[in-house]
Structure formats: C-alpha cells, structure tokens
ZADO-1210 file (C-alpha; in nm, 4 decimals, padded with zeros to 6 digits):
<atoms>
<atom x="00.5229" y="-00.0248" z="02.4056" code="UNK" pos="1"/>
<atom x="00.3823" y="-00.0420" z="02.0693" code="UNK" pos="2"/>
<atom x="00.3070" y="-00.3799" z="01.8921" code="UNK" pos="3"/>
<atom x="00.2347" y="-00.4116" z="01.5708" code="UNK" pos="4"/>
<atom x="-00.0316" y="-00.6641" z="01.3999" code="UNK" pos="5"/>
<atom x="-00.1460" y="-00.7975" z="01.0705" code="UNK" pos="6"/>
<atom x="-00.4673" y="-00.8781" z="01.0631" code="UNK" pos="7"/>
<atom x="-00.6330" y="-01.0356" z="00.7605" code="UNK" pos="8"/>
<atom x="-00.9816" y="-00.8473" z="00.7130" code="UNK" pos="9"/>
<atom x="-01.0827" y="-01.0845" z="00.4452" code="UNK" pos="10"/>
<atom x="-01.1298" y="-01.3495" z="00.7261" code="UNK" pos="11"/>
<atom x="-01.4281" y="-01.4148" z="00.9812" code="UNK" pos="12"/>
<atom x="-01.1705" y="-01.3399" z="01.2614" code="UNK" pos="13"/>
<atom x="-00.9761" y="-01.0663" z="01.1199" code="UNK" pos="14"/>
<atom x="-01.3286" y="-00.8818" z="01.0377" code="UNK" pos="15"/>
<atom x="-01.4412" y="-00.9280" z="01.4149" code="UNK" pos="16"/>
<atom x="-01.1056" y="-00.8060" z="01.5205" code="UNK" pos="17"/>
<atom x="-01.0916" y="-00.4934" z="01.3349" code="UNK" pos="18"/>
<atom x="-01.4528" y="-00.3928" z="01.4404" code="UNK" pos="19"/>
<atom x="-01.3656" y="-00.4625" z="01.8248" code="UNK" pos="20"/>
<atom x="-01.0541" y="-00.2750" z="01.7789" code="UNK" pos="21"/>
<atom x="-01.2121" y="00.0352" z="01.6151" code="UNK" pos="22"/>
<atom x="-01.4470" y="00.0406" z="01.9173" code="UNK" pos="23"/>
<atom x="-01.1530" y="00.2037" z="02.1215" code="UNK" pos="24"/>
<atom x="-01.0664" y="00.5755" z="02.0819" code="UNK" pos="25"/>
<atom x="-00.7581" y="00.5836" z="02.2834" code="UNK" pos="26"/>
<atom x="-00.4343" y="00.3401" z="02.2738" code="UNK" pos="27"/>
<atom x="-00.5368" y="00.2092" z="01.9164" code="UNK" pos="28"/>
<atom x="-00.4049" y="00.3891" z="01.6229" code="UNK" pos="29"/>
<atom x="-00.4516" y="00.2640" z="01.1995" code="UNK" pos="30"/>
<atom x="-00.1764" y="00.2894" z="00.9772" code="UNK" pos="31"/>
<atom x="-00.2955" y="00.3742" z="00.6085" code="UNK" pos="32"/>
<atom x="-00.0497" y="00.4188" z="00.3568" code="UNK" pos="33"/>
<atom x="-00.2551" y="00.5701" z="00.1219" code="UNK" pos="34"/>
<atom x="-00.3410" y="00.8725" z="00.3874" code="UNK" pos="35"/>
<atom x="00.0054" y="00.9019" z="00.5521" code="UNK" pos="36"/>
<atom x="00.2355" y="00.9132" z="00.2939" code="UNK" pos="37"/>
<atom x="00.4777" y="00.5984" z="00.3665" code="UNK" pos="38"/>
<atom x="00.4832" y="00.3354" z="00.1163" code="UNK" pos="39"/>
<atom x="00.5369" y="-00.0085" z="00.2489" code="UNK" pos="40"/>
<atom x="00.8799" y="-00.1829" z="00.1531" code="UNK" pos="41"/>
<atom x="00.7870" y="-00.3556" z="-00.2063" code="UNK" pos="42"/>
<atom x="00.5585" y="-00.1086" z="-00.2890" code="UNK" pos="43"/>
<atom x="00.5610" y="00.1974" z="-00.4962" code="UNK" pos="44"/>
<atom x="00.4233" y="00.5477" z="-00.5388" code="UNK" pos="45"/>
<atom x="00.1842" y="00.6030" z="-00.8388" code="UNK" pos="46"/>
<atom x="00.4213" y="00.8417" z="-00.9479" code="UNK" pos="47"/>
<atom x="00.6877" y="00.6374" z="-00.9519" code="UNK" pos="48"/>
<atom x="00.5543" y="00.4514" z="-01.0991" code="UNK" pos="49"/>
<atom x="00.4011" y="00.6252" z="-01.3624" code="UNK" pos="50"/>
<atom x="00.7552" y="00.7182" z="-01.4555" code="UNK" pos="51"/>
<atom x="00.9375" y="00.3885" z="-01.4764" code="UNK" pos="52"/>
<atom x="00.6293" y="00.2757" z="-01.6880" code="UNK" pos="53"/>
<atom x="00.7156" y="00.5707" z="-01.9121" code="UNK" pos="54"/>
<atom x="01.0513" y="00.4727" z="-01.9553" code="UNK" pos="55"/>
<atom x="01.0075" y="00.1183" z="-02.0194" code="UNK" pos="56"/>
<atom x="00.7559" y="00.2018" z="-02.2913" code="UNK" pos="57"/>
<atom x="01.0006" y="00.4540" z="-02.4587" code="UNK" pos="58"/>
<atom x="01.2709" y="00.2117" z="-02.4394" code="UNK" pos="59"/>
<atom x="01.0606" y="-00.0892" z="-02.6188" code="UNK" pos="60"/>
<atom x="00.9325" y="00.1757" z="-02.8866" code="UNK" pos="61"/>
<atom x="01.3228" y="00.2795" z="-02.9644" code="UNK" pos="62"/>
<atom x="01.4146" y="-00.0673" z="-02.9769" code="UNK" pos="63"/>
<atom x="01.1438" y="-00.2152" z="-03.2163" code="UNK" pos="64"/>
<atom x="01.1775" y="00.1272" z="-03.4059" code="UNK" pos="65"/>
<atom x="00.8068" y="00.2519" z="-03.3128" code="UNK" pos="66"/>
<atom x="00.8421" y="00.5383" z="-03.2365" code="UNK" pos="67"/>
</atoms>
C-alpha cells in the first residue's frame, strides 16, 4: 500500500524526517511537481498562467481605453 505524507521541511522535525527518508533507495519515492508534470489542485502551470495574465491585462487596457 502506498501512504502518502506531508511533511513540513521548514520545521526541526520535518528536516530530520526528510533526510532519514532520503537515506532509503527502495520503497520511498518523491513527488515533485515541477519535474513530473502534475500540478497540484489550486495550482497552475506558468503557461497558464501566463495567458490568463495576458488576458486580464488586455481586458483592463480596453476598458480604461489604454490601449
């Protein structure tokens, strides 16, 4: 079975767990978004949002006649 944890690496414990748990080669795996390719719920891609950014800044030009 798989569990999943959050651990908080800005703590005393969370830094001592992370070490331990990087000691082990097999049956311990690290998820990183920014090397895998998911994006966590909430989140979004920089080219997402790149675009949305885009839009909202042509939309607030057009309506304060800016552009």
């Amino acid at each position: 079975m798989i569990q999943t944890v959050h651990l908080d690496d800005t703590t005393l414990n969370g830094k001592k767990l992370r070490r331990e748990l990087h000691r082990y080669k097999k049956g311990v795996r690290f998820d990183n978004p920014a090397t895998n390719g998911t994006v966590p719920e909430g989140y979004m891609t920089s080219k997402e949002f790149r675009i949305r950014a885009s839009i909202k800044v042509n939309k607030f030009c057009d309506k304060h006649g800016i552009l």
